[in-house]
Structure formats: structure tokens, C-alpha cells
N, C-alpha and C positions, 0 to 999 in steps of 0.2 A: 728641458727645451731651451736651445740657443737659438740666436740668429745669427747668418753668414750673409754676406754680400757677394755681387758678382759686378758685371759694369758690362752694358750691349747697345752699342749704339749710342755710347756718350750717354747714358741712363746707367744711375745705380739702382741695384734692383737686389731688395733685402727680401730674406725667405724664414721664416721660424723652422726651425730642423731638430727633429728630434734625437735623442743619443740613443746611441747603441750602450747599454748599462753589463754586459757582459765581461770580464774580465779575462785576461790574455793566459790566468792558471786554470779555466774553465774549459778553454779551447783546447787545450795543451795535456791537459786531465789524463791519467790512465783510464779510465771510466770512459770519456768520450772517445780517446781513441780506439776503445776497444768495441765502443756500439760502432765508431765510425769502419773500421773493419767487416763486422755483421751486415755493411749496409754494402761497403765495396766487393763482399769477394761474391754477392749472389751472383748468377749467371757466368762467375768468372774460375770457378772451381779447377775445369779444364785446362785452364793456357799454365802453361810451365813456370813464368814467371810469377803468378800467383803462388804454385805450388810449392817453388824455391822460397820462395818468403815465407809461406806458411808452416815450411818443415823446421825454423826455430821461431817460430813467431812469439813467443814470447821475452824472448832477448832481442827480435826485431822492433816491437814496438819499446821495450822501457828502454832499449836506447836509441830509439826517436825520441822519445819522453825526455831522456838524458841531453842530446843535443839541444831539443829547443828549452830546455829549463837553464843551460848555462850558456845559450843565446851561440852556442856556435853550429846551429843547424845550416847547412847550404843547399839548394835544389840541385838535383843532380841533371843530366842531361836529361834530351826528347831524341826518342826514335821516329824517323817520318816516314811517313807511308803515303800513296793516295788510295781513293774510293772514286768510285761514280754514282752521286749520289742526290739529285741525277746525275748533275754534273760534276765535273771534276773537280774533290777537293784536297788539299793537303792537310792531315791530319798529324797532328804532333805527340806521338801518346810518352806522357813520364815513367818515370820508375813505378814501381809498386811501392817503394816507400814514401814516394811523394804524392801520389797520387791518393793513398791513407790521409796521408796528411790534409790533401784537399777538401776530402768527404770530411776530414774532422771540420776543417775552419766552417763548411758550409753548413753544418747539422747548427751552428751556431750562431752565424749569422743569418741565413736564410729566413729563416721564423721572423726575425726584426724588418729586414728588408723587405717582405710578402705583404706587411702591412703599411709598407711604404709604398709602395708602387700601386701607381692608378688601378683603379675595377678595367681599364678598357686595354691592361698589356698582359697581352698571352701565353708568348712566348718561356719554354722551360719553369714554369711554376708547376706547384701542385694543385690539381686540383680545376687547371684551367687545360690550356693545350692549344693543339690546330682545331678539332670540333668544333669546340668552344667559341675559337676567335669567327669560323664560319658563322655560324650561329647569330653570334652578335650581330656581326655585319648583317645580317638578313634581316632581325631585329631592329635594326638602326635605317634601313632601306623603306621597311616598310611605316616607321613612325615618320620619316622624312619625306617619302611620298602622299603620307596620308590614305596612306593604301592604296596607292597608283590613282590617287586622282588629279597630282601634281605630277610635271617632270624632277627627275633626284638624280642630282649630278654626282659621280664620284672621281674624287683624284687619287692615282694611286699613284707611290715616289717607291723608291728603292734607294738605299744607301752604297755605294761602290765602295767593294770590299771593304765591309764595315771592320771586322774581326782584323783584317790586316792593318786598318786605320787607326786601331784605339789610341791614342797619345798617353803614353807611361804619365807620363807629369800630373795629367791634369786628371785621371782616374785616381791616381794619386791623393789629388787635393780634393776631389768628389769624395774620397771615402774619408778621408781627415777632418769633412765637415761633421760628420756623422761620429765618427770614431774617435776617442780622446785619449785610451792609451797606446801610448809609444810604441809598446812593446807590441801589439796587434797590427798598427801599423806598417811597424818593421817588417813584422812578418810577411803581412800583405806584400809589403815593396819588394821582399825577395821573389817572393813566384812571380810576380808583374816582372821583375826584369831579368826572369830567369830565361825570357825568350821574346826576340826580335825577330820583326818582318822585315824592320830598316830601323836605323838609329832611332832610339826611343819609339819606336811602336808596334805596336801588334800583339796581341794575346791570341795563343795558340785553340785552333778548335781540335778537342778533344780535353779538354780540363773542366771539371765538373766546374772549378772556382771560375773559367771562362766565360760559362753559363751565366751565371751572379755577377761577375763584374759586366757584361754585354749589359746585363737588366739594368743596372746601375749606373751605368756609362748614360744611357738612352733615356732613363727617368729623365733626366733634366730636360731633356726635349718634349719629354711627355708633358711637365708642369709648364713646360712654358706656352707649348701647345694650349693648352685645356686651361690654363687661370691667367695666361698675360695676351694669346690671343682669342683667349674665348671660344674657342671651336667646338661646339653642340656634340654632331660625330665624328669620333674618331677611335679608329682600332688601329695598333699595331701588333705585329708577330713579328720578333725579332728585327730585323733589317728593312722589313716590308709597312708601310701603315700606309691606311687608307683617311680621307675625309670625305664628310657626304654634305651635299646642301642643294636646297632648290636654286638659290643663286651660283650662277655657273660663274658669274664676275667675280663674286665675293671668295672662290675659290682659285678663281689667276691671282687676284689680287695678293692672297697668302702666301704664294711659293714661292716670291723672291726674300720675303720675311722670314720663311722658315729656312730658305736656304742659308740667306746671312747666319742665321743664327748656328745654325750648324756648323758652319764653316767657323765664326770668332770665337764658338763655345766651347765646341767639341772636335775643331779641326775633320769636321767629316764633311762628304759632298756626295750628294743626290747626284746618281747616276743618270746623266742628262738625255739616256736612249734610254729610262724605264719609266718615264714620266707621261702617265697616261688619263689621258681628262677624257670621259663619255660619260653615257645617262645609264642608268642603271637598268631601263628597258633594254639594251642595248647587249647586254652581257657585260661584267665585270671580271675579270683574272684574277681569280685568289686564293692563293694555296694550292692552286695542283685544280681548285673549280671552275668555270664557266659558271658565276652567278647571275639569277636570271629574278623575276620579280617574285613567281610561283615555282622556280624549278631552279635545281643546280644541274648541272652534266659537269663530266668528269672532262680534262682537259684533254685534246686530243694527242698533244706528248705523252702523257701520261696514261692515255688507252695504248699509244703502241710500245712505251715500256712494260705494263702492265703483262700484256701477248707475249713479248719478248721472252720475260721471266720463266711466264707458265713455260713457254716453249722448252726453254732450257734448263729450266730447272724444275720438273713437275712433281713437285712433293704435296704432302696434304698441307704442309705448312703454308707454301706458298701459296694458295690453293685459299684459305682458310683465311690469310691475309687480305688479300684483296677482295673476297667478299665480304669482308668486315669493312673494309675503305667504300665499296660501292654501296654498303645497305643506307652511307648518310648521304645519299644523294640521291635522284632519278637515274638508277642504274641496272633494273630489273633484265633490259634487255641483253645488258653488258654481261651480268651474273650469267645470265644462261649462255651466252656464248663463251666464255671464261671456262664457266662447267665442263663445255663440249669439248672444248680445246685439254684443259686437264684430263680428261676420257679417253682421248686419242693421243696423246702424247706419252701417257705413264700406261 
């Protein structure tokens, strides 16, 4: 256990940080990158590019092994694509030989960093999820209302374009607090600058290591949230976090704190059209729900993408999908129309 300093608002502010104890011949390992493989190629057997790596995979990976053992490994390019997902995103997917690579670093650090990060962040962990982070929040609604015998105010922020925002530098120096050899970090710095949004930033979504460094980027927000301004409830998922409090003041009062801080810490900025203060009676937006004191409903974007889908694509899959999305809400009505629509469609 070390301690790091940071400085916010003319305040040094020291933190005890525990190390990462893993070594850079572990990550690097034949052994791991070969479990790291067993993990990349599930679901991914089909696509060609898999297939072309896999038909020498074993002279693929020992000389991955080979390059990063005599340190001259380089990432190779990203092919970009968009999704609608809902909405439009750009996605940047790597080689299959980098992207091996990825699932390797992650099998290794991931496990360190799970027991780093708050019980209240949800987002791409194991074990947690969107459910989960729902859940909470209702959880946290109903202890702060006292069971709706109080009003429970909730503020919910959004980060603008968080993943295009990340600052190379300072995720950089975020994992350097943590991580002591050189050679792990190197490594790190090469995938971190193997792709820009704009001069020094941006980490690509579609990189398993994107997932982890987001988590990691955002911790710092989370501990500053939760032990320097004391905030009771708070969830986030990804880009999105909520607070909840009976004092509705005590909740203006924190946004322009959080905001700074975001801004001097992590060069990021709360998206100043997702910034939304109501009572929890009221309905809250989160994750795709209308959360409600005794009930969730589903969002009404999200009913007529839902119709959409069935319409045009009416497989048992999809089909099967979204009644698995409806059974964690009040959606019984929805299911049966869903049904009826898949019936007449296929």
C-alpha cells in the first residue's frame, strides 16, 4: 500500500492506493494468452478474421509472446464501423491479434481492479450489470424515502461523450498510481495511444481494455463523490450516475462541486441538456426505465424500438429477448402484445 496525491481547488488531497502485485511475464505468459484466446474466440468462431488467425494459431500467438517479450510489440490499426444502439455509435474494432492481447491484459488486471471499485459502480463488471445497477437504485429510493413517507429527490448527470473525452495523460498517470512496472505500463500506453478522437483523447468503444480503463478513468469520481463529498446515494452505470437525497438543496448545492471536479480532474463535462432534478414520485429515467416508487415501465423509446425489431426482424431470438428485458419490470401487458405482434409477423 502506497500513497499518491492529487491537488483540487488549491487542496492536496492524499489517498492510500493499493498496488497492482502482478508482473508484466504473467500478463505476457503463453498460459494466459492461451486461456486469454478460450475466452476471445466464444461467440466469435464464425467471422473470417477469427478464422484466419486461428488456422496458425499457434505460431500466432508465440509470436505475440515473441514481440511483447523483446518489447517490440506495436498495435496495429482499427476498422470503424457504426451501430444503432440505440443510437448512433462509432465503433472501432482491432485486429484479432490485438484484441487477444487485450482479453489477455484484462484476465489480469480486472480481478485487482473489481476490488477496487466502489460496491455502487455497475457498469461492465462481473457479476453486477444494468439489472443490478436498477435494482440498487430502487433499493436506495426506498431507504431515502423511508418508504415514501418522505419526498426523495433524485439528480441524474450524464458525462458528453465520455469515451471520446478520456485524456491519454492522465488515465495514464491514474494507472501509474496503481501500477509500478514500467513494462505493464508501457504496454498500457501503447493501446491508450494506439487511437484518438482528437490530439491526446479518446479510447475506442469496442476494446474489451476500454471497458476497464472507462471503470478506472471514473473511480476517481466515484471516491471523491462517496469519501470527500459524502454522498449517502449514489449509483452510476458507465457515463450515467444518479444521487438521491430528501434535501433537494443539498443536491443544487453538489453539481457545481462535481462539476469542477470533473472538469480539473478528469477534463470531462456533464452534459448540461441531461441534467435532471425531480422527486422520485415523479418518475425517474434510467437505463431504458421509467422508475417509479412501487413500479418500473419500460421507456417509451424503448417500447417503440422494441415493436420495431419484432416487426422486422421476427425471430424466436428476438422474441425471447425482450421478454427477458420485460420480465424485470411491470411489463406483463407489453409481453402479451410483443407475443401477438411476433404471431403475426413470423
Amino acid at each position: 500500500m502506497e500513497s499518491s496525491e492529487f491537488r483540487w481547488g488549491g487542496v492536496a488531497y492524499r489517498a492510500v492506493r493499493s498496488k497492482l502485485t502482478h508482473k508484466f511475464e504473467e500478463i505476457i505468459s503463453m498460459e494466459n494468452l492461451c486461456l486469454a484466446w478460450e475466452e476471445f474466440i466464444r461467440d466469435k468462431r464464425g467471422k473470417k478474421d477469427v478464422q484466419d488467425f486461428a488456422h496458425n494459431l499457434s505460431d500466432e500467438i508465440f509470436k505475440l509472446h515473441e514481440d511483447l517479450l523483446m518489447g517490440v510489440y506495436l498495435h496495429g490499426p482499427y476498422k470503424h464501423f457504426r451501430i444503432n444502439d440505440p443510437k448512433p455509435r462509432d465503433i472501432h474494432k482491432a485486429l484479432v491479434r490485438d484484441r487477444l492481447l487485450h482479453h489477455a491484459i484484462h484476465r489480469q488486471l480486472y480481478p485487482f481492479y473489481a476490488r477496487v471499485f466502489i460496491a455502487d459502480s455497475f457498469s461492465c463488471q462481473s457479476g453486477k450489470g444494468l439489472h443490478r445497477a436498477i435494482n440498487r437504485f430502487r433499493n436506495m429510493g426506498q431507504k431515502e424515502s423511508l418508504n415514501q413517507t418522505r419526498t426523495c429527490w433524485v439528480l441524474k448527470c450524464d458525462i458528453r461523450k465520455y469515451f471520446a473525452s478520456v485524456d491519454h495523460a492522465t488515465l495514464l498517470a491514474i494507472l501509474k498510481d496503481r501500477i509500478d512496472d514500467t513494462r505493464i505500463t508501457g504496454l498500457l500506453q501503447s493501446i491508450i495511444s494506439s487511437f484518438e478522437s482528437a490530439p491526446g483523447k479518446g479510447i475506442p468503444l469496442g476494446n474489451l481494455t476500454s471497458q476497464l480503463f472507462a471503470n478506472i478513468y471514473l473511480h476517481e469520481f466515484d471516491v471523491f463523490v462517496k469519501h470527500r463529498l459524502k454522498v449517502k446515494w449514489f449509483v452510476r452505470y458507465a457515463d450515467d450516475f444518479l444521487l438521491l437525497s430528501h434535501d433537494r438543496d443539498a443536491l443544487v448545492q453538489l453539481l457545481p462541486l462535481m462539476s469542477q471536479f470533473l472538469l480539473d480532474r478528469l477534463a470531462l463535462v456533464i452534459h448540461p441538456h441531461k441534467i435532471v432534478l425531480q422527486t422520485l414520485a415523479s418518475g425517474a429515467d434510467f437505463l431504458g426505465w421509467i422508475q417509479f416508487p412501487h413500479q418500473r415501465v419500460l421507456r417509451t423509446k424503448t417500447k417503440q424500438r422494441m415493436f420495431s425489431r419484432v416487426k422486422n426482424h421476427p425471430t424466436q431470438e428476438t422474441l425471447k429477448s425482450y421478454l427477458g428485458l420485460l420480465s424485470h419490470g411491470n411489463g406483463f401487458c407489453l409481453q402479451t402484445q410483443i407475443i401477438n405482434e411476433h404471431w403475426l409477423r413470423s
